[in-house]
C-alpha positions in Angstrom: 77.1 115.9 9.1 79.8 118.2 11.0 80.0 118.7 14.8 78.4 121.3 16.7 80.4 122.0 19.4 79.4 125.0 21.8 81.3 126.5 24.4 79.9 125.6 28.1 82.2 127.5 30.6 85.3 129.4 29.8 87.5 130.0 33.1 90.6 132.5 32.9 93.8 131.0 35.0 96.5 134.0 35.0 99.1 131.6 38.0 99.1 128.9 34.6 98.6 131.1 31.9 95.7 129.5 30.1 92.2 129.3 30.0 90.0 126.6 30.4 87.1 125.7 28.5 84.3 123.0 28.7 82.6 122.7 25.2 79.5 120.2 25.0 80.0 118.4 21.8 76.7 116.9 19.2 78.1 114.0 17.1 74.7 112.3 15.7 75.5 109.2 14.2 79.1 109.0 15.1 81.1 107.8 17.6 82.6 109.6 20.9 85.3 111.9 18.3 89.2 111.6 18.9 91.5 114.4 19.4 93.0 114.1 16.0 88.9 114.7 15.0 88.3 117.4 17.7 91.7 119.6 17.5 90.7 121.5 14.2 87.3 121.9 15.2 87.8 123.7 18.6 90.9 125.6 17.2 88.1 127.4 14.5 85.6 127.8 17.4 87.7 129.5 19.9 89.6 131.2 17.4 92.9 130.2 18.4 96.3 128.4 17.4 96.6 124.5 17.1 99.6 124.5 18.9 98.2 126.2 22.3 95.4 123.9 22.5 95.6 120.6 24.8 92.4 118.8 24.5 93.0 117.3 28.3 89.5 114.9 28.9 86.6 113.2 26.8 83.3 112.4 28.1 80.5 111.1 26.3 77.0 110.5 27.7 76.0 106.5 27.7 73.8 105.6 24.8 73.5 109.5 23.3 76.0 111.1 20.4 76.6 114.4 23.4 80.0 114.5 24.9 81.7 117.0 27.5 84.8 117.9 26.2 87.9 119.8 28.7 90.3 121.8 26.8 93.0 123.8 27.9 94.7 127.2 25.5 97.5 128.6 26.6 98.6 132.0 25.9 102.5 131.2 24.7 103.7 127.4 23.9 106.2 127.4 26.2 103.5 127.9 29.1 102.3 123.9 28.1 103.5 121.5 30.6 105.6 118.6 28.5 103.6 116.4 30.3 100.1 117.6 28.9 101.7 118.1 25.5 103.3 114.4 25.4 100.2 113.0 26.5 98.3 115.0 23.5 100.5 113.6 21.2 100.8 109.8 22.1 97.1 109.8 22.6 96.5 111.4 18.9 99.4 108.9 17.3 97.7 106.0 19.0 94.7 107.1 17.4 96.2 107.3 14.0 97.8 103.9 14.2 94.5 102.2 15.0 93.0 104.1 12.4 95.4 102.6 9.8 95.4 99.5 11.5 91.6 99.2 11.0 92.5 100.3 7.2 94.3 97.0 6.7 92.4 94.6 8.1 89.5 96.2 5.3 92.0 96.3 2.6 91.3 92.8 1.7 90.4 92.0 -1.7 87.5 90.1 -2.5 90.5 87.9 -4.4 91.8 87.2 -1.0 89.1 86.0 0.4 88.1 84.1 -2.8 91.0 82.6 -2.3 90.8 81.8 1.4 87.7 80.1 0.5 88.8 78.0 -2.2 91.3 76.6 0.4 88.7 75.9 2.9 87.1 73.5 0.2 90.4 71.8 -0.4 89.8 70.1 3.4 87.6 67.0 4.1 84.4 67.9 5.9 83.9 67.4 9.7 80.4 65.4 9.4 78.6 64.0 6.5 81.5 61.7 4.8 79.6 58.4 6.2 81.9 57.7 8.9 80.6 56.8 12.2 82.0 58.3 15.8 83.5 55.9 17.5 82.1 55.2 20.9 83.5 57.1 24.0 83.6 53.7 25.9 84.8 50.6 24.9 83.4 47.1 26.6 84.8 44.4 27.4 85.6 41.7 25.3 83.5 39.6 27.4 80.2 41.4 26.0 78.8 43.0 29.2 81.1 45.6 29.7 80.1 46.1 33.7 82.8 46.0 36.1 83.2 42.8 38.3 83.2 44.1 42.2 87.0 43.8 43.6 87.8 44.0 46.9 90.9 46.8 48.8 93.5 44.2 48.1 93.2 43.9 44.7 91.1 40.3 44.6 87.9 39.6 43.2 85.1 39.8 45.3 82.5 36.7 45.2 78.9 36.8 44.7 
């Protein structure tokens, strides 16, 4: 199911050259969306260019698929502050790296993990091979394994 995104409050800013937009965001089933997911869908609801869109803040509702979402268009490229634009981009290629991440850690074959198994059997087992523990104290040769009373100095006190 897609995204319905609406547009919440638009707000002209001549000094910066851009206008700013909160959009309220309906992702049933899905996850707060990144802004690798979110760019091309605001970009075809505002009707504008990819590159003068900075998707500045995320917020999503505890426990409901609704998020508030702060985006920034600016009317010429060069008006973007390199700071808003680098953050854009490192927060979008961390996405993408997790996302592949993620991808290899599911790429394993069921051979692979077949195999992983098989070497798990190769192992003796923990419990069950008849063994006993051995006890966490050992007594004293002597049979009673209780501790004669000594005295400070050392010497054996007399009972």
């Amino acid at each position: 199911m897609r995204m319905k995104l609406e547009i919440v409050t638009e707000k002209d800013n001549p000094l910066r050259k851009r206008k700013r937009y909160w959009l309220g965001a309906e992702h049933p089933g899905k996850e707060t969306p990144s802004r690798h997911e979110l760019l091309p869908e605001v970009v075809r609801k505002l009707g504008t260019k990819e590159e003068l869109v900075v998707i500045d803040k995320i917020f999503s509702e505890r426990g409901s698929a609704k998020s508030a979402i702060k985006v920034l268009v600016y009317k010429d490229k060069q008006d973007i502050l390199p700071a808003m634009l680098a953050r854009q981009q490192r927060k979008v290629k961390a996405f993408l790296e997790k996302k592949e991440k993620m991808k290899g850690e599911q790429a394993e074959t069921p051979q692979e993990e077949e195999a992983a198994e098989k070497g798990k059997g190769d192992e003796e087992p923990e419990t069950g091979s008849g063994s006993q523990a051995e006890p966490a104290e050992e007594k004293d040769e002597e049979g009673g394994g209780e501790e004669e009373p000594v005295k400070e100095d050392g010497s054996k006190k007399e009972e």
